[in-house]
Backbone as JSON, one array per atom type, in Angstrom:
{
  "sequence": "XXXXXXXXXXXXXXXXXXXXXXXXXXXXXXXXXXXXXXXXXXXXXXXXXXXXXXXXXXXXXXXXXXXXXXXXXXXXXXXXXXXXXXXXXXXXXXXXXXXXXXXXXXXXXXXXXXXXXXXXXXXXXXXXXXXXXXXXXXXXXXXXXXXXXXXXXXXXXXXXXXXXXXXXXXXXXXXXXXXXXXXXXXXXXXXXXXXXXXXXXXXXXXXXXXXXXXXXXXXXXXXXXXXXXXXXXXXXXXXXXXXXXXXXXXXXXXXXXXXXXXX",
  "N": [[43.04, 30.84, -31.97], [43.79, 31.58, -35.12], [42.75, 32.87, -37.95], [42.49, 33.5, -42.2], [41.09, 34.68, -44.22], [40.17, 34.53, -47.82], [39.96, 37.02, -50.35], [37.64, 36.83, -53.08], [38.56, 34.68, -54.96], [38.95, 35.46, -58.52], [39.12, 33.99, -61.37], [41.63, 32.27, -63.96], [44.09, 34.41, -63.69], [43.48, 34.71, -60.77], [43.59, 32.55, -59.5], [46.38, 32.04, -59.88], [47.71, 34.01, -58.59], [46.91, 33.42, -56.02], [48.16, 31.15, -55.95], [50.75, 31.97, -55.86], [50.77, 33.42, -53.55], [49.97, 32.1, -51.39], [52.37, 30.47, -50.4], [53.86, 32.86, -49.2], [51.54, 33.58, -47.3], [51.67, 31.51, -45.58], [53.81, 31.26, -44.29], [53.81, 33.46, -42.86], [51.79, 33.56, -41.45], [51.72, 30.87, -39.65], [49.87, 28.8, -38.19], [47.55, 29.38, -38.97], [43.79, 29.38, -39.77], [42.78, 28.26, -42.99], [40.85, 30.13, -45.78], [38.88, 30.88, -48.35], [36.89, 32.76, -50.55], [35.07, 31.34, -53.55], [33.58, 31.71, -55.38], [34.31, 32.9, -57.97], [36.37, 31.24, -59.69], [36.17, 30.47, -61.73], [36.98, 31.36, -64.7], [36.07, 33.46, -63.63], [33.12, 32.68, -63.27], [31.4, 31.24, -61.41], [32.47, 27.56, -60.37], [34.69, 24.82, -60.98], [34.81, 21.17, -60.25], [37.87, 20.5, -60.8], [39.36, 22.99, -60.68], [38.5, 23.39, -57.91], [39.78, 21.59, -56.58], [42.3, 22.03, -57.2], [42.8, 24.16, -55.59], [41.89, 23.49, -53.2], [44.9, 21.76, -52.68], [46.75, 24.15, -52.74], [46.31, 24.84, -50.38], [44.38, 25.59, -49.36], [41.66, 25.22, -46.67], [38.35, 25.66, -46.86], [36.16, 26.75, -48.87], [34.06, 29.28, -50.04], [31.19, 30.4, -51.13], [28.38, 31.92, -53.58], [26.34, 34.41, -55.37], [26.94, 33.07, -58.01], [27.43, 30.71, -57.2], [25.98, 28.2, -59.22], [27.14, 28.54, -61.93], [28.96, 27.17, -63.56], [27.94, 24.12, -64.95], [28.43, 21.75, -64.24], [28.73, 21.96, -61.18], [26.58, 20.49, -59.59], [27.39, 18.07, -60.02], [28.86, 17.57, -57.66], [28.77, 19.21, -55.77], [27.49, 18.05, -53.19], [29.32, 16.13, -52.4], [31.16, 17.26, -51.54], [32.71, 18.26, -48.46], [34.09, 20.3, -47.42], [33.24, 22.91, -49.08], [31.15, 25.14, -49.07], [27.75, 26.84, -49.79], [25.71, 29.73, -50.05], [23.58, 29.55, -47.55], [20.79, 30.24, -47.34], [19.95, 29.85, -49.92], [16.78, 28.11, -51.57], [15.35, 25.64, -48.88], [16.2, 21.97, -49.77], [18.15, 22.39, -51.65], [21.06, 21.66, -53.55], [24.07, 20.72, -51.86], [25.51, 22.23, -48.81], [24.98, 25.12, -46.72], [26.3, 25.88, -44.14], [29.1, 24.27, -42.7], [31.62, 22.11, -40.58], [34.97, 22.42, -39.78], [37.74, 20.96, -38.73], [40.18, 22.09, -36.27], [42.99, 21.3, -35.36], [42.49, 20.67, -31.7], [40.24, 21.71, -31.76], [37.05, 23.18, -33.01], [35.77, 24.7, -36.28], [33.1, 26.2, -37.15], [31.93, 27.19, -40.52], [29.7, 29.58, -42.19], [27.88, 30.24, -44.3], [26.04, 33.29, -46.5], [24.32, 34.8, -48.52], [23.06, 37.75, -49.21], [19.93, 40.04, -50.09], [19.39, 42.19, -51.14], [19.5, 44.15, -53.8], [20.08, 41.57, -55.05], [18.64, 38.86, -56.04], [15.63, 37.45, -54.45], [15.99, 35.66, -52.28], [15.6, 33.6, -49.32], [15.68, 35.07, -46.1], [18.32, 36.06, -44.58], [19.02, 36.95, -42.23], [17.29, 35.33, -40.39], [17.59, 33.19, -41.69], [20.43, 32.81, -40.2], [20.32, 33.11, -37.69], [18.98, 30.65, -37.18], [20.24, 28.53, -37.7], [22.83, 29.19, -35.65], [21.17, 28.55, -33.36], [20.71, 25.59, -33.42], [23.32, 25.24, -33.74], [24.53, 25.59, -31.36], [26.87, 24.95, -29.81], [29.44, 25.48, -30.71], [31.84, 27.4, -30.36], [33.62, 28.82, -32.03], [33.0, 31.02, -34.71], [32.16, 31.07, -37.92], [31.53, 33.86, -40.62], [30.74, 34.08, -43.94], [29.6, 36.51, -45.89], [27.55, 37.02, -48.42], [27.29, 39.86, -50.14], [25.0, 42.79, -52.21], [25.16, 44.88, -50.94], [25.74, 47.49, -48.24], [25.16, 48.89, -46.78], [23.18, 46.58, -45.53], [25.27, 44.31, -45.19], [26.54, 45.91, -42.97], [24.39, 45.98, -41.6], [24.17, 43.34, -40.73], [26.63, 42.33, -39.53], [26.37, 43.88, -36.96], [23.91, 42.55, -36.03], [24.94, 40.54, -35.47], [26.86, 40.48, -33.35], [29.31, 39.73, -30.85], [27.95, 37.42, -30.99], [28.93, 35.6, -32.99], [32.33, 34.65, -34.42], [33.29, 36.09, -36.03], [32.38, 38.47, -38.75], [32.5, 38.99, -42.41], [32.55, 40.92, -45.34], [31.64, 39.64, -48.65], [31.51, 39.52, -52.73], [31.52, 42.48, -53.75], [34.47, 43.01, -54.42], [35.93, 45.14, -53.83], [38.38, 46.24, -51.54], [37.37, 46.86, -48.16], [37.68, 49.53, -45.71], [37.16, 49.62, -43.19], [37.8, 47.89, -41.63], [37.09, 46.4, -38.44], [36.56, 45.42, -34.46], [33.87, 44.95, -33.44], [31.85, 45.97, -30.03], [30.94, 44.06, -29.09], [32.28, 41.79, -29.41], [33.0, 40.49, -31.62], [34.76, 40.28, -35.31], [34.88, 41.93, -37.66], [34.27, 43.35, -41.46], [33.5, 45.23, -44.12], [34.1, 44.45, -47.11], [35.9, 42.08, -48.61], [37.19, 42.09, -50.52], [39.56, 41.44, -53.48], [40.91, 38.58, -55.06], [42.51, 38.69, -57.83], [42.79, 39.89, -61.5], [44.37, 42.9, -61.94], [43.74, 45.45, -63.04], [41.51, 45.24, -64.04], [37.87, 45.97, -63.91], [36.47, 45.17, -61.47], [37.76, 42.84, -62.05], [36.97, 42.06, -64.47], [37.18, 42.12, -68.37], [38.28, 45.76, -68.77], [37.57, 47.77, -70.82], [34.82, 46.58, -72.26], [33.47, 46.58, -70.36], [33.36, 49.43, -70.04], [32.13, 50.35, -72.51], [29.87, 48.93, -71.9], [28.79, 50.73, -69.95], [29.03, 53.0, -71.34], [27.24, 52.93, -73.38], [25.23, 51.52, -73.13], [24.39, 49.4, -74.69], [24.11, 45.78, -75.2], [26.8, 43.61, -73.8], [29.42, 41.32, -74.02], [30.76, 40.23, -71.37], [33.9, 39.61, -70.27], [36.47, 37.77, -68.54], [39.57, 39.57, -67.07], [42.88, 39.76, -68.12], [46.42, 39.79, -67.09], [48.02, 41.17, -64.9], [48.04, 40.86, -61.54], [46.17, 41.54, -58.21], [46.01, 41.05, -54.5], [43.63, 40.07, -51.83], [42.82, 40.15, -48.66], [41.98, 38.96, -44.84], [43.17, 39.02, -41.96], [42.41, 36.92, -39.4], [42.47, 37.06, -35.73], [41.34, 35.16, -33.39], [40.49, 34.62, -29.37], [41.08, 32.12, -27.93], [39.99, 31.43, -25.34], [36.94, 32.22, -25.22], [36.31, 32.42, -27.98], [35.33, 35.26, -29.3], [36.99, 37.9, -31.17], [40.32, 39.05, -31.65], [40.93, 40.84, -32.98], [41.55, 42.07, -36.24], [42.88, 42.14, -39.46], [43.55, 44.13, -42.13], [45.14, 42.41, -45.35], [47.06, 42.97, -48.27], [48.56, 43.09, -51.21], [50.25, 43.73, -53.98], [51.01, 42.72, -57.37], [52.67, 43.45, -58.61], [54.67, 44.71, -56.29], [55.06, 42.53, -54.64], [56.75, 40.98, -56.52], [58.98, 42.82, -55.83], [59.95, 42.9, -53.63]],
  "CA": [[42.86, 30.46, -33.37], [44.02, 32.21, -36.32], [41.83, 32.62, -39.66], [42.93, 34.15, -42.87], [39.83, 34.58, -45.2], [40.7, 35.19, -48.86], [38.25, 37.48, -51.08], [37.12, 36.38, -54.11], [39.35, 34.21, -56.25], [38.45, 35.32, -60.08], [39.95, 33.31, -63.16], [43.06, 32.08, -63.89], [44.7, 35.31, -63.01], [43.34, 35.36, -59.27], [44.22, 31.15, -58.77], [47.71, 32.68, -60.11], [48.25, 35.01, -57.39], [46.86, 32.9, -54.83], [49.54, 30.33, -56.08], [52.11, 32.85, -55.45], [51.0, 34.06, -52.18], [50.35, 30.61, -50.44], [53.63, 30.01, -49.28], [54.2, 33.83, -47.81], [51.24, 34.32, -45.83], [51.74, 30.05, -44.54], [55.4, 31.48, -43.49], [53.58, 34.33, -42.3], [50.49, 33.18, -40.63], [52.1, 29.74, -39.7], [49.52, 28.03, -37.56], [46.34, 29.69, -39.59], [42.67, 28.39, -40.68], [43.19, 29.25, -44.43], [39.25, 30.12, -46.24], [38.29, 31.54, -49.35], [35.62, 32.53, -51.51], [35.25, 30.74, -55.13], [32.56, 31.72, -56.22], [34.29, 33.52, -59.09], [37.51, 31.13, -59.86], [36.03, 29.39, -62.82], [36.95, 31.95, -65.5], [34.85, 34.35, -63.21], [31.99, 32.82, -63.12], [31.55, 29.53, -60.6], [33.77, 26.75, -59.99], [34.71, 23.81, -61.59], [35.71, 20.72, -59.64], [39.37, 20.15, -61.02], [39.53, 23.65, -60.0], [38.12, 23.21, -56.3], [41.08, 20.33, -56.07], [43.7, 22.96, -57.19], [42.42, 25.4, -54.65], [42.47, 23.08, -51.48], [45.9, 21.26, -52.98], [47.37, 25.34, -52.53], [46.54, 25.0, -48.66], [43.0, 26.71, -48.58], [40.76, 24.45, -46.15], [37.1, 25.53, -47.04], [35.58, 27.57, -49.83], [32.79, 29.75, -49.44], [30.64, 30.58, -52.56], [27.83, 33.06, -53.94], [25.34, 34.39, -55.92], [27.51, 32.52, -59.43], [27.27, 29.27, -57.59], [25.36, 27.63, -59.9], [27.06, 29.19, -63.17], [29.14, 26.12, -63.71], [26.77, 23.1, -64.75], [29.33, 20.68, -63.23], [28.4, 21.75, -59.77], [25.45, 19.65, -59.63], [28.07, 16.55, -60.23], [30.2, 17.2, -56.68], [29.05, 19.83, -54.28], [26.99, 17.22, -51.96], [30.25, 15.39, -51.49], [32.37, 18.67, -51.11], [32.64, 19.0, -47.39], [34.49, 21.68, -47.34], [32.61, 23.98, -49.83], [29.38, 26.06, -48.26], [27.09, 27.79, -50.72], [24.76, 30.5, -49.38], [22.4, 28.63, -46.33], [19.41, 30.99, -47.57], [19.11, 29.31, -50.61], [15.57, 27.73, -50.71], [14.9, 24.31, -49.01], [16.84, 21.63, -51.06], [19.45, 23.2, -52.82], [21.93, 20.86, -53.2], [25.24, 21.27, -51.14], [25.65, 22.75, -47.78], [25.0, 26.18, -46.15], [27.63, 25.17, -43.44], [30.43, 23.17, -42.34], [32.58, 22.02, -39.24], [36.51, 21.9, -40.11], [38.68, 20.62, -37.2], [41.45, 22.78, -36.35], [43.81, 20.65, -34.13], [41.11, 20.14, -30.88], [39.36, 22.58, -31.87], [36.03, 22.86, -34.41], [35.17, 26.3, -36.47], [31.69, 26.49, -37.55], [31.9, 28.0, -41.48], [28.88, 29.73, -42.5], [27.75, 31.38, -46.21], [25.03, 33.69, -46.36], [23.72, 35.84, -49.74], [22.03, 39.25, -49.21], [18.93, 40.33, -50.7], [19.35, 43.95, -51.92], [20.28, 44.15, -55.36], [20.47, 40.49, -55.72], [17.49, 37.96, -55.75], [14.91, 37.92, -52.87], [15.65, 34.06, -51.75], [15.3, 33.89, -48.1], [15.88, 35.71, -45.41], [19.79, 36.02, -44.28], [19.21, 37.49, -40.68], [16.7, 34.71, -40.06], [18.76, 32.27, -41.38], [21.7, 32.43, -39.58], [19.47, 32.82, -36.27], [18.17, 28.95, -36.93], [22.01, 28.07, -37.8], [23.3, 29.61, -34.53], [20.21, 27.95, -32.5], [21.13, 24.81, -33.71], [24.83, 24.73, -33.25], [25.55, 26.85, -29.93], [28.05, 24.36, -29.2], [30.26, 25.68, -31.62], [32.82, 28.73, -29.84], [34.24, 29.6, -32.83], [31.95, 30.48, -35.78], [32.98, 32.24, -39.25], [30.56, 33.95, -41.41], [31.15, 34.97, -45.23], [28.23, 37.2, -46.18], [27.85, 37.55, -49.7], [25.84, 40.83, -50.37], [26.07, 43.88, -52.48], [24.48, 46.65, -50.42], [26.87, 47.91, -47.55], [24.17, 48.68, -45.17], [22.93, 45.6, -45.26], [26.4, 43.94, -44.48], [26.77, 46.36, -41.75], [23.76, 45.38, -40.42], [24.28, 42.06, -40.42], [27.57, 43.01, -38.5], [25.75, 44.26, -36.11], [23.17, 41.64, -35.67], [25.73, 39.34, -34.67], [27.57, 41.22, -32.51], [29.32, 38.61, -29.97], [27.22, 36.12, -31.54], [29.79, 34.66, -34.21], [33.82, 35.65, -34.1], [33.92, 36.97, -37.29], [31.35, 38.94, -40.27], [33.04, 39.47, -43.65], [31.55, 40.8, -46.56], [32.11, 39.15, -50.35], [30.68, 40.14, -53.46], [31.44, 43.6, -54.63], [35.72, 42.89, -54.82], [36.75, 45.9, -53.3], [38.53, 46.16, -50.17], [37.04, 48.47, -47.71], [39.05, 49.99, -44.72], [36.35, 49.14, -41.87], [37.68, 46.48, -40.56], [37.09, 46.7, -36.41], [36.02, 44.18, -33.89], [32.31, 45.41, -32.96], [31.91, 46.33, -28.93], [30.82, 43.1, -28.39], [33.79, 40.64, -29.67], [32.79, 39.94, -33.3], [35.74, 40.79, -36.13], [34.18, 42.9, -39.2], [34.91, 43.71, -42.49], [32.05, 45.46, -44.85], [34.45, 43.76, -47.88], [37.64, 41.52, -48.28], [38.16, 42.74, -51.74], [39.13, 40.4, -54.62], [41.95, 37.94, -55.95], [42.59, 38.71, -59.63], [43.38, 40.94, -62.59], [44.51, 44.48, -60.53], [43.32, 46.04, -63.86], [39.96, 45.62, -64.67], [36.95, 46.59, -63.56], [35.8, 44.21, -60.42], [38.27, 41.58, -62.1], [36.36, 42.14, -66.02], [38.12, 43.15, -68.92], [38.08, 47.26, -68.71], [36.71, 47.71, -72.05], [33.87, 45.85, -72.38], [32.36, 47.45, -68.66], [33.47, 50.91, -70.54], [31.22, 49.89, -73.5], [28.47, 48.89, -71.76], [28.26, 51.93, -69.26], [28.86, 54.02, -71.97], [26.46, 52.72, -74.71], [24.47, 50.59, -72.76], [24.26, 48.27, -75.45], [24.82, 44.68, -75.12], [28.34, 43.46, -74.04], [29.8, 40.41, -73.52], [32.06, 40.59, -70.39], [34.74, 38.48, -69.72], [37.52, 38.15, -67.19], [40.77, 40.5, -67.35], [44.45, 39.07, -67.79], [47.29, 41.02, -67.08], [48.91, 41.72, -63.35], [47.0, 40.5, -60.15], [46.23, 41.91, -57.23], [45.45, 40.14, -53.32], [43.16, 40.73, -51.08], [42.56, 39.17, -47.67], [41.86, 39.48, -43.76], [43.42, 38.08, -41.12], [41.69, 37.6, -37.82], [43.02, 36.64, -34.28], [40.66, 34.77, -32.16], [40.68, 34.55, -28.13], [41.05, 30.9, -27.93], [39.18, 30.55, -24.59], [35.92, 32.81, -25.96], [35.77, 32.32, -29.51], [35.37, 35.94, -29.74], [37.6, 38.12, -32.08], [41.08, 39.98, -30.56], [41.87, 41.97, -33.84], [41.57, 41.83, -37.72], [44.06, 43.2, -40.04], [43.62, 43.84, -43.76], [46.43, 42.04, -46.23], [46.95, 43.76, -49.29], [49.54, 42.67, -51.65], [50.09, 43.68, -55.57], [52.17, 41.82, -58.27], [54.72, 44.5, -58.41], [55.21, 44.54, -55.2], [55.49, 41.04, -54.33], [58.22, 40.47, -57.04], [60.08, 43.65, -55.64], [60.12, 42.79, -52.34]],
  "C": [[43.05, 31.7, -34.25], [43.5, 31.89, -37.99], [42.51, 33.6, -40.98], [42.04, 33.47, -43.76], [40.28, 35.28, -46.23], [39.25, 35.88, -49.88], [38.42, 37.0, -52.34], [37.84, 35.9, -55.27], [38.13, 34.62, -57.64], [39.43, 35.02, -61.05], [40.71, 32.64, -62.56], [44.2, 33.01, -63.49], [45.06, 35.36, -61.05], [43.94, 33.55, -58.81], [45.94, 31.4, -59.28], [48.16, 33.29, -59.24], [48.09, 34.32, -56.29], [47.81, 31.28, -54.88], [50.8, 30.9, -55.5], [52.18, 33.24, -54.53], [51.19, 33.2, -51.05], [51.37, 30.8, -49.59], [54.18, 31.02, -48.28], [53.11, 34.08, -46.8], [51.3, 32.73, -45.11], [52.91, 30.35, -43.73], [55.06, 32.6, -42.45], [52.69, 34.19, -40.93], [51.08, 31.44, -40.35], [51.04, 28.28, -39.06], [47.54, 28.58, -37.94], [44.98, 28.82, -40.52], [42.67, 29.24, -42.16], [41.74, 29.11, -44.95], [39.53, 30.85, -47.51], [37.16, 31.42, -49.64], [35.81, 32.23, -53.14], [34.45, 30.58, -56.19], [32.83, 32.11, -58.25], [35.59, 32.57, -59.88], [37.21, 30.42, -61.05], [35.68, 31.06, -64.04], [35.81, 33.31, -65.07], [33.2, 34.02, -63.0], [31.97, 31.22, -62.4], [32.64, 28.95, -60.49], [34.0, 25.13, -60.51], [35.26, 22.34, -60.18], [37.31, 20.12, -59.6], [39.64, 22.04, -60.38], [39.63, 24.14, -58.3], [39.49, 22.25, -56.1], [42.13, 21.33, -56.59], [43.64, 23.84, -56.13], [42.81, 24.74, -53.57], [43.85, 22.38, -52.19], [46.91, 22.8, -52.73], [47.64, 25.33, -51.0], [44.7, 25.75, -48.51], [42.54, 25.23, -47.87], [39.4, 24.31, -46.4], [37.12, 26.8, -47.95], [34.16, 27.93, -49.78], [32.41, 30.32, -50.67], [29.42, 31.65, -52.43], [26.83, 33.01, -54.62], [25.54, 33.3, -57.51], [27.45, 30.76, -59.04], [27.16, 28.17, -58.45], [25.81, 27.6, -61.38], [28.24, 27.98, -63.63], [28.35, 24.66, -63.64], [27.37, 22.11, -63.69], [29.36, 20.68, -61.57], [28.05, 21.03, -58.71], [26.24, 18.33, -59.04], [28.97, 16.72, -58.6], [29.75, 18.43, -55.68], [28.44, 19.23, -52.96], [28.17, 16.42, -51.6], [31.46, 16.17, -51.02], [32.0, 19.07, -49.86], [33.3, 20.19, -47.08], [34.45, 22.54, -48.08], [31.09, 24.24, -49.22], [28.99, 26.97, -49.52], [26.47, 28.4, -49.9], [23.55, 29.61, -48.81], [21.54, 29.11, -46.71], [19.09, 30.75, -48.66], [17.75, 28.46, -50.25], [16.0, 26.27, -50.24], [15.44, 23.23, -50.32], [17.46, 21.7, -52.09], [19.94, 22.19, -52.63], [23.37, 21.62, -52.29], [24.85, 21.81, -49.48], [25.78, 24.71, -47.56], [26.05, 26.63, -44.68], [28.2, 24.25, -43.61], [31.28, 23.34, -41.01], [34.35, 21.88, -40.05], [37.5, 21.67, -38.76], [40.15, 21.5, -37.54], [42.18, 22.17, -34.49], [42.73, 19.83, -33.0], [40.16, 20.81, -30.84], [38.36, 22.13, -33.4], [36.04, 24.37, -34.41], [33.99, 25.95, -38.0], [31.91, 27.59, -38.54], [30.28, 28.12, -41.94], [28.77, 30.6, -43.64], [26.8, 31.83, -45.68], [24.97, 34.69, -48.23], [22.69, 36.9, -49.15], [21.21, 39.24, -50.24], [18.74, 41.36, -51.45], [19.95, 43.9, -52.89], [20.96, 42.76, -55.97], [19.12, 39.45, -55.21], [17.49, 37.57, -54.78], [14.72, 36.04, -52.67], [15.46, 34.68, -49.88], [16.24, 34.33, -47.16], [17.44, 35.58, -44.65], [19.59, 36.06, -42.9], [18.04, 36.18, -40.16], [17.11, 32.99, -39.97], [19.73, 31.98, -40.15], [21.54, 32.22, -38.46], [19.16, 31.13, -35.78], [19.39, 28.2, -36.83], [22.19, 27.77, -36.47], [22.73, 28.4, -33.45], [20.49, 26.54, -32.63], [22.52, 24.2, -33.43], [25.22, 25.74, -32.13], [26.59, 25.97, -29.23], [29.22, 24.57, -29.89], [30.67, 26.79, -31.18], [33.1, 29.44, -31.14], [33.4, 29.14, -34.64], [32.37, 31.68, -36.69], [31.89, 32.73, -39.95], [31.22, 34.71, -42.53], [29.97, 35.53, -45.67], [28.45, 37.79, -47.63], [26.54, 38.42, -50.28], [26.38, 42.27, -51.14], [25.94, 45.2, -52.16], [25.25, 46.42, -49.29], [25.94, 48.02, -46.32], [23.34, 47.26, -44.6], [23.93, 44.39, -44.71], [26.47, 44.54, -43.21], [26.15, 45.61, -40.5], [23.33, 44.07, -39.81], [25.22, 41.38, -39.23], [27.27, 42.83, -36.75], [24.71, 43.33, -35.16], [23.86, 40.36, -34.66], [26.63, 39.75, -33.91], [27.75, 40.31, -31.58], [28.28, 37.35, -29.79], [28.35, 35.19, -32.19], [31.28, 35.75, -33.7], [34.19, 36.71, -35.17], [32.76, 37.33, -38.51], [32.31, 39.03, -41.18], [32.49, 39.72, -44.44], [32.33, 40.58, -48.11], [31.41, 40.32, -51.53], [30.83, 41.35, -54.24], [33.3, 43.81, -55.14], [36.03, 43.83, -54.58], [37.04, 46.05, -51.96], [38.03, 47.28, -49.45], [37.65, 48.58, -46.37], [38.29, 50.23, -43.24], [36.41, 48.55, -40.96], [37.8, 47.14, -39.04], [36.88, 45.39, -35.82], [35.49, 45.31, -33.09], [32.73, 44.92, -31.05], [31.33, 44.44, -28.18], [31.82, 41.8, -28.43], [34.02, 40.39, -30.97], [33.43, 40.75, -34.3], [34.3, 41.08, -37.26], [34.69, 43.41, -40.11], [33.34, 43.91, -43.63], [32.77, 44.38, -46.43], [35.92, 43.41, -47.88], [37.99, 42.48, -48.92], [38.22, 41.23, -52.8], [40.89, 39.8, -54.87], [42.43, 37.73, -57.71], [43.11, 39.68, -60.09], [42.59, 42.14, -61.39], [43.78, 45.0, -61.72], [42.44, 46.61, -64.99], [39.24, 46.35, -63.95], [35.96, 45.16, -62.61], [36.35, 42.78, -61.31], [37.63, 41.23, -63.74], [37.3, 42.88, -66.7], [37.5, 44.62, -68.95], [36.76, 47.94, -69.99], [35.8, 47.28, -72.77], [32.73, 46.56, -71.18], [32.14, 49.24, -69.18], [32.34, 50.77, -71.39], [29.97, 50.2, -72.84], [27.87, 50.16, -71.16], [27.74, 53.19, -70.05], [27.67, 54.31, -73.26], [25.03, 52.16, -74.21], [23.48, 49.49, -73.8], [24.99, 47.24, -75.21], [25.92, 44.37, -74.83], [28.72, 42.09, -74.03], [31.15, 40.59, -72.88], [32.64, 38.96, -70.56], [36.04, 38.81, -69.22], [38.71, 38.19, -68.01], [41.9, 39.03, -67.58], [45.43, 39.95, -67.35], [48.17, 40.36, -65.11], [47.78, 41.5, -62.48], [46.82, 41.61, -59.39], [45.5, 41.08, -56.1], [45.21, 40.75, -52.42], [42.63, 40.02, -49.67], [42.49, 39.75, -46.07], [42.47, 38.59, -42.88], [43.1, 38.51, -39.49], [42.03, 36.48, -36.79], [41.68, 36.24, -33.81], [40.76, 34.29, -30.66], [40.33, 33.07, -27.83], [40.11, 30.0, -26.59], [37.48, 31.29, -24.71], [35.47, 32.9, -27.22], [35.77, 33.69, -29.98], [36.67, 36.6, -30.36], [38.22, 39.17, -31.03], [41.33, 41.0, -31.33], [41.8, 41.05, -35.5], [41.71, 42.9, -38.45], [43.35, 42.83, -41.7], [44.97, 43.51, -44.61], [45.68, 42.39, -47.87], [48.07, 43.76, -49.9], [49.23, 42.98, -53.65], [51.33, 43.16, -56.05], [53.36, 41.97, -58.23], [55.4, 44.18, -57.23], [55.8, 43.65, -54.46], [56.98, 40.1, -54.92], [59.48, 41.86, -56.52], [60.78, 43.19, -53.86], [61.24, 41.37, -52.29]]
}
């Protein structure tokens, strides 16, 4: 099995690029489980559902979401019948929506899992405890994905770590930059501390520039809002050992606007 997890659609910019890339990495990756995260594709902040139906209508299969969940009211109206959207499982008890999902790939099943970190983002419950009850629950599941949306690095790591030939694959969301970590941990399990992000190459984490300048600099009030301009794509693609579930190799894809129309 072959996965290709996309980082963080933001705006109209980043569902722009991931319009444009679709068809090379499907030519590329031809027989791939396609994922994202969407937390940010609704003008940066949540997700709308005419948006969610443009997203899987591109080719993605499941969408994996975040701390912005919620930042679209319209949520409410459609993520209990959105099987293939996962919000963070460590929300409390009764959230609406799902913390997993099964997606059939051919005769195969792959077990998608969300998670939210705690460090520098509200103390809901416990991630590493979570995913333990998950696991315990579905061990009939070989091939299991996790998107970890967190914005402290050691805490990704050690989440990493935790699952070490537990799950095939860690990724970390959330902070939109790619980081150059990727390995597959001594025990089988693909890693990545962050994808990175789908959107304007020329802001500041996908915000217009000047507004993040402002605030840093004044630290008065701003009102952010998401860049336009020139994209950039960010994504992982990871090999799995089809009779172990565990992970053979995961590559970072890294594609900018320019480049894409030069090529």
């Amino acid at each position: 099995m072959k996965i290709v997890f996309i980082g963080d659609i933001v705006g109209s910019v980043g569902r722009k690029a991931l319009k444009n890339m679709m068809p090379r990495l499907k030519q590329i990756h031809p027989n791939a489980v396609f994922i994202a995260n969407g937390e940010n594709a609704a003008a940066g902040k949540g997700i709308t559902s005419a948006i969610a139906k443009e997203i899987y209508e591109m080719g993605i299969q499941a969408l994996t979401m975040g701390n912005h969940t919620w930042d679209q009211k319209e949520i409410f109206d459609f993520i209990d019948r959105d099987e293939k959207m996962v919000r963070p499982a460590n929300f409390p008890p009764g959230t609406p929506g799902r913390g997993h999902t099964v997606i059939k790939v051919k005769n195969q099943e792959l077990l998608i899992i969300n998670l939210q970190g705690r460090t520098f983002l509200p103390p809901i419950d416990c991630p590493f405890r979570k995913v333990d009850e998950i696991l315990d629950d579905k061990k009939k599941h070989k091939f299991v994905f996790l998107d970890f949306h967190a914005e402290a690095t050691s805490e990704k790591i050690a989440m990493g770590w935790h699952l070490d030939g537990k799950v095939s694959a860690v990724v970390g969301t959330h902070t939109h930059v790619q980081t150059n970590d990727n390995r597959v941990l001594p025990q089988g399990t693909a890693y990545v501390t962050d994808v990175g992000m789908v959107g304007p190459r020329d802001g500041i984490l996908g915000v217009e520039r000047n507004a993040v300048l402002q605030k840093f600099k004044t630290q008065l009030p701003v009102r952010f809002v998401t860049d336009e301009g020139k994209w950039h794509f960010h994504a992982v693609a990871i090999e799995l050992n089809d009779e172990t579930g565990l992970a053979k190799s995961i590559q970072l894809i890294r594609y900018d606007e320019d480049q894409v129309f030069m090529d």
